[in-house]
C-alpha positions as CSV (number, residue, x, y, z in Angstrom):
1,X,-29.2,10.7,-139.4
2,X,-27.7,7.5,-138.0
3,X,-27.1,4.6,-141.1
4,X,-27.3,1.0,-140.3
5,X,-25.5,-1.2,-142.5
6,X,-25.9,1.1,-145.3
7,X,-29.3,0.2,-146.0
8,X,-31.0,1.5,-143.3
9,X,-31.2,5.3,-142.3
10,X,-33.0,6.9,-138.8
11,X,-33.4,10.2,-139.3
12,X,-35.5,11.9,-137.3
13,X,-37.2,14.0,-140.0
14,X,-38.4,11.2,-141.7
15,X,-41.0,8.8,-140.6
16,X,-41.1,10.0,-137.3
17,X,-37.5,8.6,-136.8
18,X,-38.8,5.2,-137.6
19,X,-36.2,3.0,-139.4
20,X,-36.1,3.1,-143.0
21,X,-34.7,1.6,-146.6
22,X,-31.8,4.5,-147.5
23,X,-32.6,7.0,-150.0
24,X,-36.9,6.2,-149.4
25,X,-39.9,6.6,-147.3
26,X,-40.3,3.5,-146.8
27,X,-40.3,1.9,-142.7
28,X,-38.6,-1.5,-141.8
29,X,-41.6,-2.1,-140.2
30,X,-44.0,-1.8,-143.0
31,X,-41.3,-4.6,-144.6
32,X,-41.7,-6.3,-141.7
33,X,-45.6,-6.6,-141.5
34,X,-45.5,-7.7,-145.2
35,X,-43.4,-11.2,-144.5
36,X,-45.3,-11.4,-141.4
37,X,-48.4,-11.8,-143.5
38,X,-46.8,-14.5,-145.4
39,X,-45.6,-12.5,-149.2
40,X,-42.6,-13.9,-150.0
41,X,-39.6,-11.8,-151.3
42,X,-40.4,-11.4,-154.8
43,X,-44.1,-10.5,-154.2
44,X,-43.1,-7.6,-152.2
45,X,-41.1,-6.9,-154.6
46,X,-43.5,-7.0,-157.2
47,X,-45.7,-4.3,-155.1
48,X,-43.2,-2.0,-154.7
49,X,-40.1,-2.8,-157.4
50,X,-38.1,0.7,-155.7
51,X,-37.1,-1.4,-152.8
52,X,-35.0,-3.8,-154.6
53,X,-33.3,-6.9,-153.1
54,X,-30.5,-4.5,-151.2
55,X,-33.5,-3.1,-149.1
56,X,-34.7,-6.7,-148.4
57,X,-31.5,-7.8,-147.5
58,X,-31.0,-4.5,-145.4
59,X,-34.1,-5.8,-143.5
60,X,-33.1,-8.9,-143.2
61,X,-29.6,-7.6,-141.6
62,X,-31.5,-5.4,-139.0
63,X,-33.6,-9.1,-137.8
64,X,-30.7,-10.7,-137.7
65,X,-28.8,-10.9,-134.4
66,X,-25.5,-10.2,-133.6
67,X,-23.9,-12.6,-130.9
C-alpha cells in the first residue's frame, strides 16, 4: 500500500488500486466528480459525514501541484 500525504492510500486490494481517503472505500475520484458537479465542501460533507474535512483536504493536496 503506498500513502500519499497521509490521507490518501493505493492499495492494490482496494478499489482496484484506485486512490483513496485512508482508513475507507471511498475513491479520490468519486470526490472529485462531486466538486466537478458543483457541491460545495460542506454538502459533500453532509452526504457522507465519514469523510470529514481531512479527507477533503487530502483531495485537495493530491490536485494541487507541486512545482
Amino acid at each position: 500500500m503506498t500513502t500519499f500525504l497521509n490521507r490518501i492510500t493505493v492499495d492494490p486490494e482496494q478499489c482496484g488500486g484506485r486512490p483513496c481517503i485512508r482508513g475507507m472505500r471511498i475513491r479520490v475520484s468519486e470526490v472529485l466528480d462531486l466538486f466537478s458537479a458543483g457541491l460545495s465542501a460542506e454538502q459533500i460533507l453532509s452526504r457522507d459525514a465519514r469523510l470529514g474535512n481531512a479527507g477533503l483536504a487530502g483531495v485537495s493536496d493530491v490536485c494541487q501541484p507541486s512545482y
